[in-house]
VEXSEFI-121305 format. One record per residue: x, y, z of N, C-alpha, C in turn. Coordinates in steps of 0.05 Angstrom, whole numbers, plus 5000, padded with zeros to 4 digits. Each point is the difference from the previous one (the first is absolute). Layout:
! VEXSEFI-121305
XYZXYZXYZ;...
This chain:
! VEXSEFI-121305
454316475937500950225017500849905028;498349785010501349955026500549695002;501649915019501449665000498249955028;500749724999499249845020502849775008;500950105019503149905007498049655013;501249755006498949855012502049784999;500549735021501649804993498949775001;500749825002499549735007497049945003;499049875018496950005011498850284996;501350155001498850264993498249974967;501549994986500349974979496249834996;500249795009498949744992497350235024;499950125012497850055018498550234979;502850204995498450164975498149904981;500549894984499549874982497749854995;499649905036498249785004496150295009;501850195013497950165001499250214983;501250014971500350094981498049884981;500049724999498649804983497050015026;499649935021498550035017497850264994;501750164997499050315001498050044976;502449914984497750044967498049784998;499649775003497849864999497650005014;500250115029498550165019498650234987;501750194994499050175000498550054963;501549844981498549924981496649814999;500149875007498749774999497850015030;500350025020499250015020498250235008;501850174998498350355008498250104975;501749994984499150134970498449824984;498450014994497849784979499650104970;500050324990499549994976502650144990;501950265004502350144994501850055029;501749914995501850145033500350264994;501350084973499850285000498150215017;497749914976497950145009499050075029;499449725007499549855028501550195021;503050014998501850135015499250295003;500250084976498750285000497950085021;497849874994497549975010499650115030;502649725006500349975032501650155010;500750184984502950275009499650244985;497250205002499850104983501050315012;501349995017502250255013502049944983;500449864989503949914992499350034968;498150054982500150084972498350254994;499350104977499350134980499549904977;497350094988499449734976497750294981;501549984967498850114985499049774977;497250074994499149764976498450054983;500650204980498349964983499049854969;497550044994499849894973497950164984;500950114970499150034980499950305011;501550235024499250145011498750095024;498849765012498749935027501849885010;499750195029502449895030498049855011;500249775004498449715007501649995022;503250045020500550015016501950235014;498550125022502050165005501250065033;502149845002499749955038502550224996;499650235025502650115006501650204969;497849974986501250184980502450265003;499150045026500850434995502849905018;501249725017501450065014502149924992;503350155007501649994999501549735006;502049944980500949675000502950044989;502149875012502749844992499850004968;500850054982499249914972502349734994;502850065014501149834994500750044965;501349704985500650024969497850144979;497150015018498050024984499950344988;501850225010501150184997501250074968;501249804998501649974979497650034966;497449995008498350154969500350225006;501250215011499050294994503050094995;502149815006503049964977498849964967;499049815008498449904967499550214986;498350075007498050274990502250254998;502050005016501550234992502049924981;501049714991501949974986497949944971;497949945003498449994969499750314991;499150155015500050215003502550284981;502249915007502050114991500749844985;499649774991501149914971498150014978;497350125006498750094980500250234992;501450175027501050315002502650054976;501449834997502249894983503050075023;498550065028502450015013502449835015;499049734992501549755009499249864965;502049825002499649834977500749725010;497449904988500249615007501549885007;501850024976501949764989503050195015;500450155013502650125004501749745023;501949954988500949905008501450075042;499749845016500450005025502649795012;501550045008501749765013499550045023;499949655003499549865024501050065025;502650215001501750095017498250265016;498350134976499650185016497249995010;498549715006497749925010500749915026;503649904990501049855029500450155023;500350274996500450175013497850025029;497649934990497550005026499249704998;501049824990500049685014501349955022;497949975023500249815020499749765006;502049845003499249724994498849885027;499349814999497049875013497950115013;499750214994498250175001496950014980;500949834980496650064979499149764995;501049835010499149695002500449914974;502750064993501549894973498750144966;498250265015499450064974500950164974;502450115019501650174969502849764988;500649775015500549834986498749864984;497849885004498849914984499350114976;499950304995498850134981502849974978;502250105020502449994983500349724989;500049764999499849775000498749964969;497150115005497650074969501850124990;500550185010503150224969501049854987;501949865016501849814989498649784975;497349845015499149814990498750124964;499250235004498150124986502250204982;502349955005502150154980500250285003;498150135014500250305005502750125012;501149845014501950125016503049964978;501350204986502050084990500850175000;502349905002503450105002499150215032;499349835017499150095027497450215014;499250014972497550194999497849894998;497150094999497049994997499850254995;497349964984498150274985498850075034;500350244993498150145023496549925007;499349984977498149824999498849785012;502749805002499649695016500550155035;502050194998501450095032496250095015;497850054981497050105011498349695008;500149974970499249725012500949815022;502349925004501349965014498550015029;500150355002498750065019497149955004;498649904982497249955003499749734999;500749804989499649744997501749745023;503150165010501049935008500250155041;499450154992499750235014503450145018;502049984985502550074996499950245021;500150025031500850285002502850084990;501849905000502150134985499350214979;498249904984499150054973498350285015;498949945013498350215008500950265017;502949985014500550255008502150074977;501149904975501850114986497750174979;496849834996498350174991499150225007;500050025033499650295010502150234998;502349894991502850144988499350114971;499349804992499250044963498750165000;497450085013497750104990499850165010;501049965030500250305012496949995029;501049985020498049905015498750315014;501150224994498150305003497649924969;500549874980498250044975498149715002;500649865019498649805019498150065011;501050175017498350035021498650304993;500450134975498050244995498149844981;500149774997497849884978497849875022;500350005023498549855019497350274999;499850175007498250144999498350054966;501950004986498950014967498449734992;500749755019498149804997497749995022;499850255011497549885025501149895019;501949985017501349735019500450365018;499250105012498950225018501549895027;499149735006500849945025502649864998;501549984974501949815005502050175005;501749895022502450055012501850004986;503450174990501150004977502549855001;499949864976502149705007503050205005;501649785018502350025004501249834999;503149974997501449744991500149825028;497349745003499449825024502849825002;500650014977502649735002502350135007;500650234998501950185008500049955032;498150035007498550035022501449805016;500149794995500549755011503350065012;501650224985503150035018499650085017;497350185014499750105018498849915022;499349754998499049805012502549935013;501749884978502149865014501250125015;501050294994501150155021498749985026;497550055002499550055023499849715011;498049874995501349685002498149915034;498050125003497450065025498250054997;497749795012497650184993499150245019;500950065020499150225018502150204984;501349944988502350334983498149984976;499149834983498350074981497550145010;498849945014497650195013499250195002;503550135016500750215010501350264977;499849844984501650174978497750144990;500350264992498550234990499249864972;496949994976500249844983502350244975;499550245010502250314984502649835000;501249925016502549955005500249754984;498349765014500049774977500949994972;497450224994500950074967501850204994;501450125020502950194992501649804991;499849745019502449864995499549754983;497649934991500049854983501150144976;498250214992500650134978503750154998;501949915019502550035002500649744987;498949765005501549794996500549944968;496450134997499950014960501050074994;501450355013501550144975503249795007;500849895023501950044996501849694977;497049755011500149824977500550074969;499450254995499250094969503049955001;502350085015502150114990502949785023;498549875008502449875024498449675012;500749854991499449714996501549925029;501750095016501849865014497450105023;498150075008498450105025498549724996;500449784991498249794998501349835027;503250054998501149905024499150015020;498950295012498149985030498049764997;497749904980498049975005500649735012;498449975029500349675000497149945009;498749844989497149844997499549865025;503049895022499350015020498150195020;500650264991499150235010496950085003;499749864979497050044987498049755023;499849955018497549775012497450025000;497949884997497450125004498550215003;501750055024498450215012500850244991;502550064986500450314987499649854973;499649874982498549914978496950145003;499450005029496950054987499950395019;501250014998500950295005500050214978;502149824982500449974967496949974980;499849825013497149984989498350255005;499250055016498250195014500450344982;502850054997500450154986499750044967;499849784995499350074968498450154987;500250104979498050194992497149925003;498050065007497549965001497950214974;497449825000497650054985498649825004;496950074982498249845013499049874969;498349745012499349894989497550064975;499550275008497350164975502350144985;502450115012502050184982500549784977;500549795011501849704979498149914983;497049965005498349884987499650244975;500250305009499350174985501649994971;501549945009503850034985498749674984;500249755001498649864993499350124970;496550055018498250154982501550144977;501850114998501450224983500549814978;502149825005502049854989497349824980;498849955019498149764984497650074975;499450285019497950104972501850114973;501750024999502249984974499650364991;498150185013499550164990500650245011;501950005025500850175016503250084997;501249844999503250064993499450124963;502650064990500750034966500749694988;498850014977500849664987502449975005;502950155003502049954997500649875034;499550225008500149855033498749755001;497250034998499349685006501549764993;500750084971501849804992501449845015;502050195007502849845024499349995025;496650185006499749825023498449794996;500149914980498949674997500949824999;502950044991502549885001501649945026;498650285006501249945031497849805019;498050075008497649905020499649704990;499450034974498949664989502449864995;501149945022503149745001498249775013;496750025016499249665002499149994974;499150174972500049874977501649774983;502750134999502849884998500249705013;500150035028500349895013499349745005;497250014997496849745009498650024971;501849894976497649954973497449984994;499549805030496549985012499050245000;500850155015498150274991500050164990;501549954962498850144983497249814984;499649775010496849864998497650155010;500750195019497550145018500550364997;503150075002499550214994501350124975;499150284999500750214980502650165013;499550115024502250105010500549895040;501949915006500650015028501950035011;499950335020502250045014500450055024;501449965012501149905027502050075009;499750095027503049995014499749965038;501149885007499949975032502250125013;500549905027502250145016498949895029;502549925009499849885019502350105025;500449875030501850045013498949725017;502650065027498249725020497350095011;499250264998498250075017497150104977;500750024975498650134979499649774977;497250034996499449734970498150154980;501250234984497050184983501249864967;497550144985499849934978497950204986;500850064971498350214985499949864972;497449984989500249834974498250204987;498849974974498750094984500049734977;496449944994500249864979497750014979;500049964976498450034980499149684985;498649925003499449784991499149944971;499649784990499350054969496650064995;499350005024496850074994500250425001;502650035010499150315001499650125022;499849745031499750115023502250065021;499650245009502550145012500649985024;501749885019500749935030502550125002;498550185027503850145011499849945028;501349855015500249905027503750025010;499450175029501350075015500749835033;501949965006500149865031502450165013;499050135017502550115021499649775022;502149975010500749905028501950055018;499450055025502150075013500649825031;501549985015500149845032499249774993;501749824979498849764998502549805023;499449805015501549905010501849774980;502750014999501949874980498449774994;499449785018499449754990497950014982;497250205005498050074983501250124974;501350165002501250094970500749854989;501849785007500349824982498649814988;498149875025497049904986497850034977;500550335010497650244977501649974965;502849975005502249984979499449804983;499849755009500349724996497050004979;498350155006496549925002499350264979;501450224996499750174992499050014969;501849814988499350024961497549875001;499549795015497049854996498050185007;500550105022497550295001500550164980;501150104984500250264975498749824983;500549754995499149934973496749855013;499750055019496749874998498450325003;500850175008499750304994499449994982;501650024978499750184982499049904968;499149705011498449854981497150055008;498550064980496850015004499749805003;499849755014497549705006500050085034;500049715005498349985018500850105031;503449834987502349995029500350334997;499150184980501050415011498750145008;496249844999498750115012499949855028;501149745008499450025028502050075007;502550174992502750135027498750264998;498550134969499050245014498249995022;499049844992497550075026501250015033;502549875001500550015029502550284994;500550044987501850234994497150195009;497850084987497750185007499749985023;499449895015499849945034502650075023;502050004984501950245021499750215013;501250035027499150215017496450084999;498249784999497750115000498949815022;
């Protein structure tokens, strides 16, 4: 989402405090998880849900409101499993690529609805210019495609979105609106003291102008220029995203994972949907039965919502909001991030010592 313009010596200085930065702050400050560690030492800047077998073993900041960022995108899930168990969408219906193109912004997702299209190709799905509606979800979950994701809030219908937020318990969650849409309105205004100043009513008058008018007029892509977009109305952008908390996400978790709260038919395709690190990491169908996952990020936001079932039978749903992270740390937390999930969410030795400093937050 955002560049780092630089030349010459520039270049070579970045780079040099880049590599500086991470070994420091790996190796030097941090002794057992930087993740964790970081957390620890910033426990204003997250939200952390953890349970197992049913017991919340951690709960910092549960009740408060957070950026959700892509991590948004399960309660799309849940509404597109939802209605294809309803029999009101069907899997396999064919989609062209044209009309996903319609809300692609390019360099904007950090290459991720190319790359997904790319798997189409590789994986034969993509013919005679189409994908199953099916891959257009996944997509959005594995790849995390917003394209995919505001043509889904077209599909599904984002009033039948956002009336399922209360039917799941999510009480406090704020009701999604098209964020990527969002981003023409950025550019327009193109300030962070005009983003500020802007009513958030008005925001979403005119984001939600830009959706309808993408549905039907491709040439409004012309305004957008990414120049427009700098930091500081990036995290303006940020700031506005839909929010929830980290007990709403863990709860939702809980649902998905005890297998006994959705209809078999739903669960189904949301298993299809959530468990893409199954697919994905072969390794962990050695440890688990079911694991699913989804994150969401920005420069200023690093969360994550997993649910996992192990082959002994024991049940872990862990949640991370984050918010005001400073860029260079986000990217650090990035870099360090899979090695903390996977010493988590293994029972030995290395998951009981990040819990334990995970337990010790804000206390």
């Amino acid at each position: 989402m955002w560049k780092v313009i630089a030349t010459g010596l520039g270049i070579l200085a970045l780079l040099f405090s880049c590599v500086f930065g991470y070994f420091y702050f790996k190796y030097l400050r941090y002794e057992t998880d930087f993740v964790a560690e970081y957390l620890q030492k910033n426990p204003q800047k997250c939200a952390i849900y953890y349970a197992k077998n049913g017991k919340v073993e951690v709960a910092h900041r549960v009740d408060t409101l957070m950026p959700l960022a892509s991590t948004v995108k399960i309660v799309i899930a849940v509404e597109f499993a939802q209605q294809v168990a309803a029999g009101k969408i069907t899997p396999q219906e064919p989609i062209s690529i044209g009309e996903l193109a319609r809300f692609y912004i390019p360099e904007t997702d950090g290459g991720a609805h190319l790359q997904w299209l790319a798997e189409q190709r590789k994986e034969k799905k993509l013919q005679n210019n189409t994908v199953p509606l099916l891959e257009v979800a996944k997509g959005m979950m594995q790849y995390s495609s917003n394209a995919n994701t505001e043509f889904l809030m077209w599909k599904l219908g984002l009033n039948l979105i956002n009336e399922n937020l209360v039917k799941l318990g999510l009480t406090k969650h704020q009701p999604l609106y098209p964020f990527v849409s969002a981003l023409y309105v950025c550019s327009d205004e193109h300030s962070e003291s005009g983003m500020k100043k802007m009513p958030m009513a008005l925001y979403l008058q005119r984001a939600n102008k830009y959706f309808e008018l993408l549905k039907v007029d491709t040439t409004a892509k012309a305004n957008f220029k990414l120049a427009n977009i700098p930091l500081p109305v990036q995290k303006v952008w940020s700031n506005r995203l839909p929010t929830s908390t980290v007990l709403e996400y863990g709860s939702l978790m809980q649902k998905i994972n005890s297998r006994t709260y959705f209809e078999p038919a739903t669960q189904a395709v949301l298993d299809d949907l959530m468990e893409w690190p199954m697919r994905l990491n072969p390794e962990n169908k050695k440890y688990f039965v079911h694991f699913g996952a989804k994150g969401g990020s920005t420069a200023f936001v690093l969360n994550y919502a997993l649910y996992a079932t192990d082959k002994k039978g024991n049940r872990t749903e862990f949640v991370l909001f984050t918010n005001d992270l400073k860029v260079f740390d986000q990217t650090l937390l990035q870099a360090e991030f899979q090695g903390f999930l996977n010493k988590l969410i293994k029972n030995d030795a290395d998951s009981k010592e990040v819990l334990e400093i995970l337990k010790k937050i804000g206390k």
